[in-house]
VMD Tcl script that draws the C-alpha trace (Angstrom):
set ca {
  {211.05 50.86 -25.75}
  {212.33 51.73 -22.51}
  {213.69 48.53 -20.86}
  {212.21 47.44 -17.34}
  {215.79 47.42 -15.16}
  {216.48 51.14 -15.26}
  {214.34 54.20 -14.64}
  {213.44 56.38 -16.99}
  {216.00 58.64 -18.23}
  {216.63 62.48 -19.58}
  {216.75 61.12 -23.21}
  {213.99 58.86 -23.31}
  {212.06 62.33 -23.07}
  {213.27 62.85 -26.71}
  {213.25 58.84 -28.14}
  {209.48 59.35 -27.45}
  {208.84 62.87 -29.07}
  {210.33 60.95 -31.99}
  {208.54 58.08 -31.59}
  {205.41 60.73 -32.21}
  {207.10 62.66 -34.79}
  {206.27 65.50 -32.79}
  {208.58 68.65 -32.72}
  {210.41 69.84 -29.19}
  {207.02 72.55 -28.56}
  {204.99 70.05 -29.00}
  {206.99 67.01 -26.36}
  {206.79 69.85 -24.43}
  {203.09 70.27 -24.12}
  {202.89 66.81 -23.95}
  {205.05 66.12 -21.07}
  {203.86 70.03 -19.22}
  {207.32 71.41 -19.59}
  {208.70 74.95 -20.18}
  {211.65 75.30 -22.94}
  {213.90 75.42 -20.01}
  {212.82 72.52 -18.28}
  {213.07 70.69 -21.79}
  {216.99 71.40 -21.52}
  {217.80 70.99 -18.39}
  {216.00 67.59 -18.51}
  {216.94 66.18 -22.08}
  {220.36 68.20 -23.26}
  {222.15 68.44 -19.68}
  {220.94 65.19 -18.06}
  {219.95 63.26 -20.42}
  {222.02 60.26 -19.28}
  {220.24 60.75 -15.51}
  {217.11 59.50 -13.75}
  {214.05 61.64 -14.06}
  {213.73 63.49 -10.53}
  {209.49 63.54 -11.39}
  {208.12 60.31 -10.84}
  {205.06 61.50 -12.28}
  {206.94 62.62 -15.26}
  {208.66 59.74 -15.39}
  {205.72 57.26 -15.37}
  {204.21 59.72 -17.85}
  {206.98 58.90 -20.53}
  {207.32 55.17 -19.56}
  {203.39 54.83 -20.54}
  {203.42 57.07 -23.91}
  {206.40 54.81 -24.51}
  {204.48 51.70 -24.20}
  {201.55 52.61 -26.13}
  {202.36 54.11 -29.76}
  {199.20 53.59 -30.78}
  {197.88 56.76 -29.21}
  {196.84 60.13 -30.95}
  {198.69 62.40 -28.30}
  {199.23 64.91 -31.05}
  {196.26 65.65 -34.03}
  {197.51 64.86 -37.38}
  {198.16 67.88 -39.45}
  {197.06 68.15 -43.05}
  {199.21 68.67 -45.66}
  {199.07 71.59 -47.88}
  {198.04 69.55 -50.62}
  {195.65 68.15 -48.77}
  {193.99 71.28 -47.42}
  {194.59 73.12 -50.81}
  {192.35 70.87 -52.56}
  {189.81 70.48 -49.47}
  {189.89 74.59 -49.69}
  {189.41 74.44 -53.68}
  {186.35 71.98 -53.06}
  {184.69 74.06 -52.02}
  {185.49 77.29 -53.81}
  {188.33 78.40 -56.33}
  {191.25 79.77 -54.46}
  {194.59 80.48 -56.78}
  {198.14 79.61 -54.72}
  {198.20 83.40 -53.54}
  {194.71 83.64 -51.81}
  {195.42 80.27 -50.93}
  {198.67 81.77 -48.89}
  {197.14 84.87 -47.51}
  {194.37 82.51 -45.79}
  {197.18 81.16 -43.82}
  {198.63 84.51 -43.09}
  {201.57 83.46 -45.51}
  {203.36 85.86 -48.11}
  {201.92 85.09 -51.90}
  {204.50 82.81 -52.87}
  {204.43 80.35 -49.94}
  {201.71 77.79 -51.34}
  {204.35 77.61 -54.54}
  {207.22 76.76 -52.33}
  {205.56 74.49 -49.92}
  {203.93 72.28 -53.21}
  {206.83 72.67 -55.32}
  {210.34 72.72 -53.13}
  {210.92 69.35 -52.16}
  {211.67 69.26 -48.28}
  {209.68 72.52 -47.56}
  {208.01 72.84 -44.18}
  {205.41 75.15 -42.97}
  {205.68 76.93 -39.46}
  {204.03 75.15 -35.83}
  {201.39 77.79 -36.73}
  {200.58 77.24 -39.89}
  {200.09 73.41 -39.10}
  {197.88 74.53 -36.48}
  {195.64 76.96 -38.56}
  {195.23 74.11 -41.00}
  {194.65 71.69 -38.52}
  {191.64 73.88 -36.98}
  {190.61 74.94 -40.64}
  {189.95 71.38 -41.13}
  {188.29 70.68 -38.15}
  {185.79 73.47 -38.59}
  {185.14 72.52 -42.29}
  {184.24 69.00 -41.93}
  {182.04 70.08 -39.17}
  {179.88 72.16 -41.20}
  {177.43 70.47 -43.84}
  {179.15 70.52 -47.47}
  {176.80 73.42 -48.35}
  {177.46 75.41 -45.42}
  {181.49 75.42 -45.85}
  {181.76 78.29 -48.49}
  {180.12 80.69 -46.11}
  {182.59 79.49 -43.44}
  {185.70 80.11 -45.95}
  {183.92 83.31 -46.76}
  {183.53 84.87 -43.08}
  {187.08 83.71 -42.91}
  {188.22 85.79 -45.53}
  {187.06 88.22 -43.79}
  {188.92 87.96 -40.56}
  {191.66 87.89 -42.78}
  {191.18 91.07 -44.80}
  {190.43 92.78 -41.12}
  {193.54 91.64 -39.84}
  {195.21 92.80 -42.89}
  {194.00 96.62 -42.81}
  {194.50 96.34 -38.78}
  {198.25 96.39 -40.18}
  {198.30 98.88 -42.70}
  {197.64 96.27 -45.62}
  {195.10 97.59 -47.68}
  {194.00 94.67 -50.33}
  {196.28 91.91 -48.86}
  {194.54 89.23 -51.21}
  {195.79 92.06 -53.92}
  {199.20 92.23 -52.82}
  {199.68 88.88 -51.41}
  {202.02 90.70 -48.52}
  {201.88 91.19 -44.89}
  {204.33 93.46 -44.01}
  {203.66 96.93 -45.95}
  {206.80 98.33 -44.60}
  {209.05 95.66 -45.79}
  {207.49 96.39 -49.07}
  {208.25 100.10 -49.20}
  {211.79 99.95 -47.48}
  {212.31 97.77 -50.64}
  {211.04 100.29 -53.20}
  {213.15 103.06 -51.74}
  {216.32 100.79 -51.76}
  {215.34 100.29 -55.28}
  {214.65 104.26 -56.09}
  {218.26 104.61 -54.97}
  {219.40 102.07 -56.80}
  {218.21 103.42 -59.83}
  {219.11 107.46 -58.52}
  {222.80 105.75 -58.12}
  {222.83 104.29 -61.60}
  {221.94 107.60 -62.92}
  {224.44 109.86 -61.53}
  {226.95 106.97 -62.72}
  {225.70 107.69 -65.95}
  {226.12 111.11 -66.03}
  {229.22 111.05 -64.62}
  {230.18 108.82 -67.83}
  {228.69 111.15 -70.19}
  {230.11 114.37 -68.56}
  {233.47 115.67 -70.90}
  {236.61 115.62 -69.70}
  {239.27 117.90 -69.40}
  {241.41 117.94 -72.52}
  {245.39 117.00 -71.37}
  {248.16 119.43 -72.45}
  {250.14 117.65 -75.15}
  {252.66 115.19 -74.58}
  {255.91 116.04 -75.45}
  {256.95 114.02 -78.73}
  {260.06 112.14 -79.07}
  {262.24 114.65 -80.90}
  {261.67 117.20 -78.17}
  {264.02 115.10 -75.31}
  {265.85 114.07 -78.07}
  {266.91 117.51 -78.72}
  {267.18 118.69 -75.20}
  {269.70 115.70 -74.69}
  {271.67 116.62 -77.31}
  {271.68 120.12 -76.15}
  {272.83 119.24 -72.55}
  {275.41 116.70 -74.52}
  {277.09 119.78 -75.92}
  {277.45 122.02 -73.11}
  {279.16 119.32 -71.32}
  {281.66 119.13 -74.23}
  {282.38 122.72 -74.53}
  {282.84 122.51 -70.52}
  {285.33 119.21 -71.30}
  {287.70 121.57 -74.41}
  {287.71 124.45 -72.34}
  {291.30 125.27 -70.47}
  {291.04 124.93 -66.99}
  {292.14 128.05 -65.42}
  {295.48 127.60 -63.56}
  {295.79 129.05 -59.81}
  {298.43 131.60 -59.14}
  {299.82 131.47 -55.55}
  {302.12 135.02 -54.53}
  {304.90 134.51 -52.60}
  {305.90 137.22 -49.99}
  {309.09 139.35 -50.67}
  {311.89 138.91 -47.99}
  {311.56 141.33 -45.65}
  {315.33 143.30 -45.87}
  {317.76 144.11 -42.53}
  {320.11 146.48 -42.37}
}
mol new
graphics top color blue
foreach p $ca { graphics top sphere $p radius 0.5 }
foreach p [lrange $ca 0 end-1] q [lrange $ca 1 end] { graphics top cylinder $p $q radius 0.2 }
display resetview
């Protein structure tokens, strides 16, 4: 995968996290990276030797050898939601809550095509797993029963009282929606009531005889004004004054 002539470069990094099909956390617990170290490495020299030798002999031999389980395989939710219903009847919402998922998570991660599930919830069904098929068959209900227990504890710790109930985690999210709904609904009301309220009754409009009149009113004045003589101006004229 990596040719022979060249050392190993920033990218290669990410061709073999693909190669995996692991996501950037997990490359970087494979390869003992921070986030940071990921970038610099990968995104900003990713055309450059590897400084690490180590590092870099690290990726050249992952790169050779596919065949290696550097990563555990994840279940899938249908997978684990039929191991978990094997072994006792758990509904999509229980089934959720286990995972420390909201009650309509199991529906969207069976149903939506393309849905993923959080790092953390592959990890809790990874270790689920693991624990299950390490007990005897008989011995697994108890083991998804003390677990259901955790869960429930972990629940109240937050202020959840019957999370398997409610199917929610976050009680506070659930009553900032209720008040944003009560008012909603206080804000419809007064809307109504300002609908139903009377309103003032409007003077009377004036009909159309009324200007009708009044123009024909000021039509006359300005006739008489027109017919009537126009006063005329009378200028006096000084007498002589007389000499002797």
């Amino acid at each position: 995968m990596i040719p022979k002539n060249r050392p190993v470069l920033g990218k290669d990094l990410d061709a073999v996290r693909t190669q995996y099909g692991l996501l950037v956390s997990d490359a970087c617990w494979l390869f003992g990276l921070s986030i940071t170290r990921w970038m610099q490495i990968v995104k900003r020299a990713g055309d450059e030797p590897v400084s690490d030798p180590t590092l870099a002999l690290l990726v050249r031999f992952l790169a050779d050898h596919p065949e290696l389980s550097v990563i555990p395989k994840f279940p899938t939710v249908p997978e684990m939601y039929e191991m978990v219903n094997g072994v006792t009847p758990t509904d999509q919402k229980r089934f959720s809550v286990l995972l420390g998922s909201e009650a309509s998570a199991t529906y969207r991660w069976l149903r939506v095509p393309g849905s993923r599930q959080s790092p953390a919830v592959n990890r809790l069904m990874h270790y689920l797993k693991v624990a299950m098929l390490s007990q005897r068959p008989n011995e697994r209900g108890q083991l998804l029963e003390d677990w259901k227990e955790t869960v429930d504890k972990e629940a109240k710790a937050r202020g959840v009282v019957d999370v398997f109930k409610t199917g929610g985690w976050n009680p506070n999210k659930k009553a900032k929606a209720k008040k944003e709904e009560e008012a909603s609904e206080a804000v419809e009301g007064g809307e109504a009531a300002a609908v139903k309220k009377p309103r003032a009754r409007k003077a009377p409009a004036k009909t159309a005889a009324a200007p009708a009149a009044e123009a024909s009113k000021a039509a006359g004045k300005h006739e008489a004004a027109e017919a009537a003589p126009a006063k005329k101006t009378v200028r006096r004229v000084p007498k002589a004054s007389v000499t002797s």
